[in-house]
BALOBA-1460 file (C-alpha; in Angstrom, 3 decimals):
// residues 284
<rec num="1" residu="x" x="-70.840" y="70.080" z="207.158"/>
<rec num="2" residu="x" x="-74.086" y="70.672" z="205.493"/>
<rec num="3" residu="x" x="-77.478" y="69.584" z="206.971"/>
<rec num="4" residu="x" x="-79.950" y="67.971" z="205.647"/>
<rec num="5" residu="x" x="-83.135" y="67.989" z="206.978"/>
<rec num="6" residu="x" x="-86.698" y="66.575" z="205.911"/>
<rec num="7" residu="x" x="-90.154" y="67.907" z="206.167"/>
<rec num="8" residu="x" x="-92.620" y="65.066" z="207.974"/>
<rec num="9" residu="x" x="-96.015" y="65.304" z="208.091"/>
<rec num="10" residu="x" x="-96.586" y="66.104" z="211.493"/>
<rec num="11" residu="x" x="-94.246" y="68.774" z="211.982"/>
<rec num="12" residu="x" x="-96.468" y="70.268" z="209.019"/>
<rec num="13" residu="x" x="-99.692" y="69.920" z="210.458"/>
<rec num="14" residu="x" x="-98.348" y="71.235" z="213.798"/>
<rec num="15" residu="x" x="-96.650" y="74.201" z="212.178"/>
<rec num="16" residu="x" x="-100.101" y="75.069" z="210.304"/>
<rec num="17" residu="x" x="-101.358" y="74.661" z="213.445"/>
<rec num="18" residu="x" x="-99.132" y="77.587" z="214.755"/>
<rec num="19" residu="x" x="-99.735" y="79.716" z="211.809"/>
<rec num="20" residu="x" x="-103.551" y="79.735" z="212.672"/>
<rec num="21" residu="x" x="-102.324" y="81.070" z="216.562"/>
<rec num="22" residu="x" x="-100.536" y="83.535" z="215.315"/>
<rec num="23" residu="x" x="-103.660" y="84.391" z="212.520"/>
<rec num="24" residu="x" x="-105.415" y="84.976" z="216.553"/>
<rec num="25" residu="x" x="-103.053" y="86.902" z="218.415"/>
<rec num="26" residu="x" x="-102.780" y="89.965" z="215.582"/>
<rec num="27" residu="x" x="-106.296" y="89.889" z="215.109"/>
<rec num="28" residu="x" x="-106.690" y="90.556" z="218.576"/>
<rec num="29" residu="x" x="-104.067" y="93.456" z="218.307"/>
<rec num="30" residu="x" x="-105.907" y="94.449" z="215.641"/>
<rec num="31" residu="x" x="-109.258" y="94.973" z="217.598"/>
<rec num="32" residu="x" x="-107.129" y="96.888" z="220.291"/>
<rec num="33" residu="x" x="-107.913" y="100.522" z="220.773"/>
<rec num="34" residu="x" x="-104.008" y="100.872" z="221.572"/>
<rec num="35" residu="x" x="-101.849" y="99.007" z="219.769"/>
<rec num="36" residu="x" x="-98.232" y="99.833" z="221.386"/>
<rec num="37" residu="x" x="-100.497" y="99.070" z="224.888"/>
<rec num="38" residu="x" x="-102.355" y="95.520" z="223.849"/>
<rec num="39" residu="x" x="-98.667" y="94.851" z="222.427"/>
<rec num="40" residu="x" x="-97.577" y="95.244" z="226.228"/>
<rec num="41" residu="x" x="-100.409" y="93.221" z="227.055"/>
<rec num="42" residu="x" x="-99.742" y="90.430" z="225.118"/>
<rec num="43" residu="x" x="-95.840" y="89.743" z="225.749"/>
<rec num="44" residu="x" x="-96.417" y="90.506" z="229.040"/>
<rec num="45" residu="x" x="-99.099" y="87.622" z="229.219"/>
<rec num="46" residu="x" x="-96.712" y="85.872" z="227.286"/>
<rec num="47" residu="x" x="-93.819" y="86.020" z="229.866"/>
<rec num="48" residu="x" x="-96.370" y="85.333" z="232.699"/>
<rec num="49" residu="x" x="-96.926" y="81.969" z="231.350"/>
<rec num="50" residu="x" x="-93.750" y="80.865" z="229.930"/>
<rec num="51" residu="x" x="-91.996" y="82.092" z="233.771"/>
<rec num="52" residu="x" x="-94.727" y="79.711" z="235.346"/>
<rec num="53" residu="x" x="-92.808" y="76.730" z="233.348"/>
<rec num="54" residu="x" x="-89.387" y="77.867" z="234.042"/>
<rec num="55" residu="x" x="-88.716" y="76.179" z="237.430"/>
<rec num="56" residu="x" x="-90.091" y="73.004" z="235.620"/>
<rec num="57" residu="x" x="-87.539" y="72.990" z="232.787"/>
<rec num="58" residu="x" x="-84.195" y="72.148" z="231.991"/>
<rec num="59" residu="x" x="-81.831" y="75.119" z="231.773"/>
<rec num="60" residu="x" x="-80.800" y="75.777" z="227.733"/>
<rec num="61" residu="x" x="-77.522" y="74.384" z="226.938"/>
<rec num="62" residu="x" x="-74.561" y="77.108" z="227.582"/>
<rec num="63" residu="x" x="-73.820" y="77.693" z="223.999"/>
<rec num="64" residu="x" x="-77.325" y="78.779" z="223.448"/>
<rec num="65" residu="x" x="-77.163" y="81.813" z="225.470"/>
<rec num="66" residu="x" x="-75.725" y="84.026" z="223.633"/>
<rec num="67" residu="x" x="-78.273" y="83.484" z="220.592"/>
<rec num="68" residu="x" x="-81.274" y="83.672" z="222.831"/>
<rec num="69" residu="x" x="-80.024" y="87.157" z="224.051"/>
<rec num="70" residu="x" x="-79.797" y="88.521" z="220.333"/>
<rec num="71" residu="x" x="-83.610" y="86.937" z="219.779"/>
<rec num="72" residu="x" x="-84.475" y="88.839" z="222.612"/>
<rec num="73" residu="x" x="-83.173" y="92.174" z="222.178"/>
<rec num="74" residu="x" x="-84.509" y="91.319" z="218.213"/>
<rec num="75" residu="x" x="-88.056" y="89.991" z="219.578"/>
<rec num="76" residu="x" x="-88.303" y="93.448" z="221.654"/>
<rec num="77" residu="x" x="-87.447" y="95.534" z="218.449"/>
<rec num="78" residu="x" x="-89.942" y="92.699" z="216.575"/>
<rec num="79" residu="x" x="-92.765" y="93.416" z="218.693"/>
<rec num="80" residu="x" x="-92.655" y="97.249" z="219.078"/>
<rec num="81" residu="x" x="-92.332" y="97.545" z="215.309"/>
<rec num="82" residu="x" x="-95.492" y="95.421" z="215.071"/>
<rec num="83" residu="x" x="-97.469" y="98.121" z="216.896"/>
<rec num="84" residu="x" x="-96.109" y="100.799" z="215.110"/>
<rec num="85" residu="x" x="-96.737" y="99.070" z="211.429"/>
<rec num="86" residu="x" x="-100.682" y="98.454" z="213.130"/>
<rec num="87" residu="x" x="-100.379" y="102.426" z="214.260"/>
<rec num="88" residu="x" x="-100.354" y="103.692" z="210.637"/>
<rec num="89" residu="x" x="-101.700" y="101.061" z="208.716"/>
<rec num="90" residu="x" x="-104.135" y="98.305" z="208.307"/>
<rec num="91" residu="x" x="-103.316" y="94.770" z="209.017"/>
<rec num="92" residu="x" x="-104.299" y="93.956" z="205.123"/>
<rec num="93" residu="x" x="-101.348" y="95.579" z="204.062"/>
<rec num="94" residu="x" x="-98.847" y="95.478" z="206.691"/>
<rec num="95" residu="x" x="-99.213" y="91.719" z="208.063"/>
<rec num="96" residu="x" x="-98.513" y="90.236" z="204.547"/>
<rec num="97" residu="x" x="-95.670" y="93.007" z="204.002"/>
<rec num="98" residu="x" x="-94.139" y="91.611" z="207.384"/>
<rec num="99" residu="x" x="-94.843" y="87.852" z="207.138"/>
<rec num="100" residu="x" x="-94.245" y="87.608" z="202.767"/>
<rec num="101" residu="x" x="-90.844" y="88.853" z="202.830"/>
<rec num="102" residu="x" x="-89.140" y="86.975" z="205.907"/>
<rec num="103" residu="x" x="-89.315" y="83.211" z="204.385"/>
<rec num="104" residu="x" x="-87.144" y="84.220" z="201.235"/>
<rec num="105" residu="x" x="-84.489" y="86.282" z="203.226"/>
<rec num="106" residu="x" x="-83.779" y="82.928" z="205.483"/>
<rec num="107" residu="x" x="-83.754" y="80.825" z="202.520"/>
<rec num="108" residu="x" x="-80.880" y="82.816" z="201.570"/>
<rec num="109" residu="x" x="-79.391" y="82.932" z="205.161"/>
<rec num="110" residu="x" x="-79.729" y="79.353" z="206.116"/>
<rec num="111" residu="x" x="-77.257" y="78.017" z="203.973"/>
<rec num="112" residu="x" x="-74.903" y="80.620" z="205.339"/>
<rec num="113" residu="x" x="-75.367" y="81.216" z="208.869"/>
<rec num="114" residu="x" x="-76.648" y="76.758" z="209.360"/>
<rec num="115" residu="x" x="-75.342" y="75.485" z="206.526"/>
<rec num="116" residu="x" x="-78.390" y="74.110" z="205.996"/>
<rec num="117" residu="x" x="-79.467" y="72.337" z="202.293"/>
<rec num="118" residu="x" x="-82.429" y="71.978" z="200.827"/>
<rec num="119" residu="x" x="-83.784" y="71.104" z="197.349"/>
<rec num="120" residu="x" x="-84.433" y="73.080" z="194.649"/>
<rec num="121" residu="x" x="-88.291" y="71.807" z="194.937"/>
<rec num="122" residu="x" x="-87.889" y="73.079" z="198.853"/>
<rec num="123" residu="x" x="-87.219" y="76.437" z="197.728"/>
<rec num="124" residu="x" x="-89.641" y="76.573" z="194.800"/>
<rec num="125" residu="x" x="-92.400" y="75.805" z="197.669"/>
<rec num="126" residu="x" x="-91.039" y="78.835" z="200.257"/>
<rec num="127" residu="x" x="-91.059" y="81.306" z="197.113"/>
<rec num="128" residu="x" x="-94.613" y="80.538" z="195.796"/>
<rec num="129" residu="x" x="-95.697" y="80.643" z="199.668"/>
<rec num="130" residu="x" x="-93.867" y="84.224" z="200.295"/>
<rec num="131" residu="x" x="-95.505" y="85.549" z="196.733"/>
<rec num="132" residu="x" x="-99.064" y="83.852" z="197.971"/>
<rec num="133" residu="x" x="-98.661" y="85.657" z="201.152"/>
<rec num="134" residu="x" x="-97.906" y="88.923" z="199.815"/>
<rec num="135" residu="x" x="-100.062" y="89.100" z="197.342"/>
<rec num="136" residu="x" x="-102.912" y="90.913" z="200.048"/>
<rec num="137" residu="x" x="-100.509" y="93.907" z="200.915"/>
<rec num="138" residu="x" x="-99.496" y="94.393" z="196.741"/>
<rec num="139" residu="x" x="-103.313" y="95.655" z="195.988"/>
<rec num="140" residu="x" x="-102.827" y="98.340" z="198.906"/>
<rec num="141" residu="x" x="-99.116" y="98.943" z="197.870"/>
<rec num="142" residu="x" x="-99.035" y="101.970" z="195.862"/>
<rec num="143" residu="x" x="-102.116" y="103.794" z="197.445"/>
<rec num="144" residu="x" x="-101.376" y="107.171" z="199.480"/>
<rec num="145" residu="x" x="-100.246" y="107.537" z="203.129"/>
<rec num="146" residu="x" x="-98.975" y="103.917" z="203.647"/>
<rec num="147" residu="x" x="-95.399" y="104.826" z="203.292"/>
<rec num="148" residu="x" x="-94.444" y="104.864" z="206.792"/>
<rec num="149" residu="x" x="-96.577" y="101.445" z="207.288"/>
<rec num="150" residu="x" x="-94.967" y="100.010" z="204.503"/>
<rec num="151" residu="x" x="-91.421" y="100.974" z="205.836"/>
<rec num="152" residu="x" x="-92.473" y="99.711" z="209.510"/>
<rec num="153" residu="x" x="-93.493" y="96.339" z="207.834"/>
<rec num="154" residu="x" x="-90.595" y="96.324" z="205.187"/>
<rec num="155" residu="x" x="-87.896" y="96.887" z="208.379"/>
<rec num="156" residu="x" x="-89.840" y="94.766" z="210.379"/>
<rec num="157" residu="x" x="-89.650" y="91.731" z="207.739"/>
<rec num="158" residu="x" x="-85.657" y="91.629" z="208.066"/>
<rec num="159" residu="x" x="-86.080" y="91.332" z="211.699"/>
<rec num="160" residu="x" x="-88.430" y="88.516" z="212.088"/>
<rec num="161" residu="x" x="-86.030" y="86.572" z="209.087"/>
<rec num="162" residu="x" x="-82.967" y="87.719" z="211.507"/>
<rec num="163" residu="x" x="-84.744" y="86.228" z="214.456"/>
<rec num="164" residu="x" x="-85.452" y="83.093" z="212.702"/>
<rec num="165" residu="x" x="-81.891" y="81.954" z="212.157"/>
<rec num="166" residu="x" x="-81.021" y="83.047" z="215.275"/>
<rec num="167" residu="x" x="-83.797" y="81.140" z="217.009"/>
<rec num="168" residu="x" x="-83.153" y="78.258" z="214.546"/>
<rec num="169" residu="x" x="-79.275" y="78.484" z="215.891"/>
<rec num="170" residu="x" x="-80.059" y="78.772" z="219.318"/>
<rec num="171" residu="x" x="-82.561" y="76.000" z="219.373"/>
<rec num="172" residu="x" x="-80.408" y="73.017" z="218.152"/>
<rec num="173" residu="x" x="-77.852" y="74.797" z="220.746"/>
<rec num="174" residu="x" x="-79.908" y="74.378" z="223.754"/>
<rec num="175" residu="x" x="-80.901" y="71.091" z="223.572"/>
<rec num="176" residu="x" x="-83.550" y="71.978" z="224.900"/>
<rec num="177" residu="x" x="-85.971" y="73.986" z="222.339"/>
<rec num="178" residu="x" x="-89.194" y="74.196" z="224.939"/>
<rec num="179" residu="x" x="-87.054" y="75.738" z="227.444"/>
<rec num="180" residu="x" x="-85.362" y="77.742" z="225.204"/>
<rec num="181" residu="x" x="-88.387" y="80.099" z="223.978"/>
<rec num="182" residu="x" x="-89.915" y="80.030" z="227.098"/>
<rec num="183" residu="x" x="-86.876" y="81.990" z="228.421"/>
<rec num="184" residu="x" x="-87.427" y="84.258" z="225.328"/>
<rec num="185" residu="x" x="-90.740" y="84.976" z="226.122"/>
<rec num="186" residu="x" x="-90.398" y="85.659" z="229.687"/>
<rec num="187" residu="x" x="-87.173" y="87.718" z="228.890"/>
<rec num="188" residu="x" x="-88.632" y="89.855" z="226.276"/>
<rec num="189" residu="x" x="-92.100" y="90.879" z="228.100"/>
<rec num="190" residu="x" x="-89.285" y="93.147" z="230.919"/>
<rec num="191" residu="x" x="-88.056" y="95.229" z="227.271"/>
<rec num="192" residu="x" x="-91.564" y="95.190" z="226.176"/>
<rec num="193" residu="x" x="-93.032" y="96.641" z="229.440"/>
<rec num="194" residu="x" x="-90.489" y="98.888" z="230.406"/>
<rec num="195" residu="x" x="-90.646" y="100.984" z="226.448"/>
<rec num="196" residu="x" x="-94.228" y="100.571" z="227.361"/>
<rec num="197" residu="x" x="-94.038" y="102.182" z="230.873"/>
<rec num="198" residu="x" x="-91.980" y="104.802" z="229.525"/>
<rec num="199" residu="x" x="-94.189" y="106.175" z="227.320"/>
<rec num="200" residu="x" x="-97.701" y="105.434" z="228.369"/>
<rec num="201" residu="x" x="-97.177" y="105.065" z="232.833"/>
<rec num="202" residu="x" x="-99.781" y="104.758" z="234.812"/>
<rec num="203" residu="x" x="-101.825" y="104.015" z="231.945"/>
<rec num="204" residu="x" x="-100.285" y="100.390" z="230.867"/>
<rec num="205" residu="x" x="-102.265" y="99.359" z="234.233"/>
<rec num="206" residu="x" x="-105.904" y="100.663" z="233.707"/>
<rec num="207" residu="x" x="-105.071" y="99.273" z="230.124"/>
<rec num="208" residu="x" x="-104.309" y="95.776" z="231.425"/>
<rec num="209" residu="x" x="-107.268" y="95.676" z="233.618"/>
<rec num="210" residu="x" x="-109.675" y="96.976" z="230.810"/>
<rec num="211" residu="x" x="-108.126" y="94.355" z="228.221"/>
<rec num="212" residu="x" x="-107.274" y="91.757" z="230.656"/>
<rec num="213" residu="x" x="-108.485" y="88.398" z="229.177"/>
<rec num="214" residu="x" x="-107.684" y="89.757" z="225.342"/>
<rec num="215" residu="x" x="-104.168" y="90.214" z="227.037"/>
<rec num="216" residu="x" x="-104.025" y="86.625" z="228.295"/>
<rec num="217" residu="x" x="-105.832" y="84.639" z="224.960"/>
<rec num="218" residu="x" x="-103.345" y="86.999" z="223.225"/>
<rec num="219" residu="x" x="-100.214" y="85.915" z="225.372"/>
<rec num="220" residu="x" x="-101.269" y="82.183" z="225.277"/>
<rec num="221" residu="x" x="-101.340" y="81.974" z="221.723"/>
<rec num="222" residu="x" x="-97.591" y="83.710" z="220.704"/>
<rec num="223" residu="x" x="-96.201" y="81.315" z="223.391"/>
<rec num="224" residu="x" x="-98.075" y="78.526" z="221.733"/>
<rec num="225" residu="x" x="-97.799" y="79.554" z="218.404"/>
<rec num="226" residu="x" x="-93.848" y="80.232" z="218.678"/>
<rec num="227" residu="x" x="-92.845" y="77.799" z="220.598"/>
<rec num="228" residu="x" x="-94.220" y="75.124" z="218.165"/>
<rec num="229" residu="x" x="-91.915" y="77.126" z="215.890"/>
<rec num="230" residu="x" x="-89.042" y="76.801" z="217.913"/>
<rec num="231" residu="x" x="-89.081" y="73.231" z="218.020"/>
<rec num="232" residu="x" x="-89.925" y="72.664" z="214.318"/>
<rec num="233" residu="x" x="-86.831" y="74.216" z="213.670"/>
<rec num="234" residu="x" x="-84.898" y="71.347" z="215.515"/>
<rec num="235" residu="x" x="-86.990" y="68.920" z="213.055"/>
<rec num="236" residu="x" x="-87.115" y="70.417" z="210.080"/>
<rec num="237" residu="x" x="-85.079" y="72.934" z="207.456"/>
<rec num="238" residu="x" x="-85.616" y="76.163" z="209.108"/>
<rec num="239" residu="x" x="-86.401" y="77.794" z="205.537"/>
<rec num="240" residu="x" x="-89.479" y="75.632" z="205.231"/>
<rec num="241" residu="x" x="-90.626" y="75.789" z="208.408"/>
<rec num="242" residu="x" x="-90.061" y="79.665" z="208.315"/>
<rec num="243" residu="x" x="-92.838" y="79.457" z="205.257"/>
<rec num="244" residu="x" x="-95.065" y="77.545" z="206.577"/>
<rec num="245" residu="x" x="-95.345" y="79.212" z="209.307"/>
<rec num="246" residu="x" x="-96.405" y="82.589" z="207.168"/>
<rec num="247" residu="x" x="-99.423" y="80.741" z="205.860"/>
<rec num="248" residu="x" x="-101.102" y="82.706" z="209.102"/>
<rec num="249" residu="x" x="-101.689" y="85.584" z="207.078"/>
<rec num="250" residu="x" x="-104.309" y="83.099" z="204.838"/>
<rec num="251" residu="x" x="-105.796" y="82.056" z="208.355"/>
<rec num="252" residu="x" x="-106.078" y="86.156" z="209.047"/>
<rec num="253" residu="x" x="-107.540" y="86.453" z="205.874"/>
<rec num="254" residu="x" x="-110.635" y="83.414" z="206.731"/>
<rec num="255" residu="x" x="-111.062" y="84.967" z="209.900"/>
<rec num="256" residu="x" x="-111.072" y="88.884" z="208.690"/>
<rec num="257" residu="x" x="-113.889" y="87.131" z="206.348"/>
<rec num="258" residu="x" x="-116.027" y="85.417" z="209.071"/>
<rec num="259" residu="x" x="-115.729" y="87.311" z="211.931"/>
<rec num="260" residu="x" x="-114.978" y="90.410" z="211.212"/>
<rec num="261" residu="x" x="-117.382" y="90.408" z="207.849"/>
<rec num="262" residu="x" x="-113.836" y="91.755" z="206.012"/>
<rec num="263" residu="x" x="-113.936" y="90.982" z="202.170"/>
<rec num="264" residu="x" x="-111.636" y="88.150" z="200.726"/>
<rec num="265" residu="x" x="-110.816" y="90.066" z="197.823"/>
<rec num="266" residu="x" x="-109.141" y="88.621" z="194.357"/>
<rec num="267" residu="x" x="-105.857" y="88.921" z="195.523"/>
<rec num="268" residu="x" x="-106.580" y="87.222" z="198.835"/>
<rec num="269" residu="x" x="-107.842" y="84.410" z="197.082"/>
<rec num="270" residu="x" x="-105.367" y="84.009" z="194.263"/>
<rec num="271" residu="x" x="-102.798" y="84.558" z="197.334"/>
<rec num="272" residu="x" x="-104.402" y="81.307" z="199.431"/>
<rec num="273" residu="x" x="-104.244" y="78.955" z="195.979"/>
<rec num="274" residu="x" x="-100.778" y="80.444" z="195.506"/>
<rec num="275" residu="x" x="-99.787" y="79.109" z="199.094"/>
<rec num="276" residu="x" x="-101.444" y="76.260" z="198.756"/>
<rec num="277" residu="x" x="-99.414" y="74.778" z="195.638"/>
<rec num="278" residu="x" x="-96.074" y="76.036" z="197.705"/>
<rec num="279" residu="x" x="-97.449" y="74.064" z="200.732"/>
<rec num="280" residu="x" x="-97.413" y="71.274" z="198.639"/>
<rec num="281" residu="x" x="-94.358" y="71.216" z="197.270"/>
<rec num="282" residu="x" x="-92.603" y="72.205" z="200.251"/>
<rec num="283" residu="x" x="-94.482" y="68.394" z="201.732"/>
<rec num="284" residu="x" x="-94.539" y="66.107" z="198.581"/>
């Protein structure tokens, strides 16, 4: 039987929330010397705090298992991919490549895979928010030598939309959506660290030490950040939480602006009003 799901106020304003921790985390990759390393860093961090709540929490429900070990094995692909779209190109063009094109692709899964409805005005809203949020990476699009960023970010797109209905699966599962991504977390920072390991040894520790409390700000905002997501998923359609969540690359864009003296650019700004009018729809 179909669901159907509303959009409240507060699971907006705490999913906007989340978008501006995620906006944090990748611009601290994005200051990292190393990306694949500060990656390690981060998830690592990550799992350190989410298995500090574990013997706190309720165990996920049994049927949610087998979702959260596809997220995971999908979160470890997620996050490597991440580094290597920040390897070979900048986070102008590959973080609205990544985050633009995942809202539409589980719009169209949803209905599928949850058999989850939502209105036509729901879907208007997660379009003009996945144009809005793209519209940064389409100036940078055609220039030379960002093919192989642009296929990291393109791949990388279908994974975090693939995540997303699993996670959005797995969550109303479990019962038990807090638990439930802080088992993904901790679970995913092991295949993290040991791709890490195998390619960088001995040097993931001098790393860690040198980047220690970027690390730890880093891991305490994706736990924050997804977790939020997680459990907006039980409240809400997953499609329009999926978009609002993207509004971090606006957030990314402020911050580029302020702190790291980055300009907004035309297309930034016609991307923020663009999101801005699907926000609103996706709420009124």
């Amino acid at each position: 039987m179909a669901q159907q799901l509303t959009l409240s106020a507060t699971v907006t304003a705490i999913v906007l929330a989340a978008a501006l921790m995620h906006a944090t985390w990748n611009t601290i990759l994005k200051s990292a010397e190393s990306k694949l390393l500060e990656t390690t860093l981060i998830t690592v961090s990550a799992g350190a705090i989410a298995g500090v709540t574990l013997p706190f929490l309720p165990l996920p429900a049994a049927d949610a298992w087998p979702w959260l070990a596809a997220s995971v094995a999908l979160h470890i692909v997620y996050f490597l991919m991440v580094a290597g779209a920040y390897r070979f190109g900048d986070l102008s063009h590959t973080y609205p490549l990544m985050r633009g094109g995942a809202p539409l692709l589980v719009t169209l899964a949803t209905p599928i895979v949850l058999s989850e409805v939502v209105s036509p005005q729901v879907n208007a809203g997660v379009l003009l928010v996945s144009i809005g949020v793209a519209c940064p990476a389409l100036v940078t699009l055609l220039r030379p030598k960002t093919g192989a960023a642009t296929a990291f970010a393109g791949l990388n797109a279908i994974v975090i939309a693939t995540y997303t209905v699993v996670d959005g699966q797995g969550a109303r599962l479990s019962a038990q959506a807090v638990s439930y991504s802080q088992w993904l977390f901790f679970l995913t920072a092991f295949g993290v660290a040991a791709v890490s390991l195998l390619r960088h040894q001995h040097g993931v520790f001098a790393y860690g030490r040198k980047r220690l409390w970027h690390g730890l700000a880093g891991g305490a905002f994706t736990v924050g950040a997804y977790g939020i997501v997680v459990w907006a998923m039980t409240q809400a359609p997953v499609a329009a939480v999926a978009a609002l969540r993207e509004t971090s690359v606006v957030f990314a864009a402020v911050i580029g602006a302020t702190l790291l003296k980055e300009s907004m650019g035309a297309m930034r700004i016609t991307g923020a009003i663009v999101v801005a009018t699907g926000i609103a729809l996706l709420k009124l």
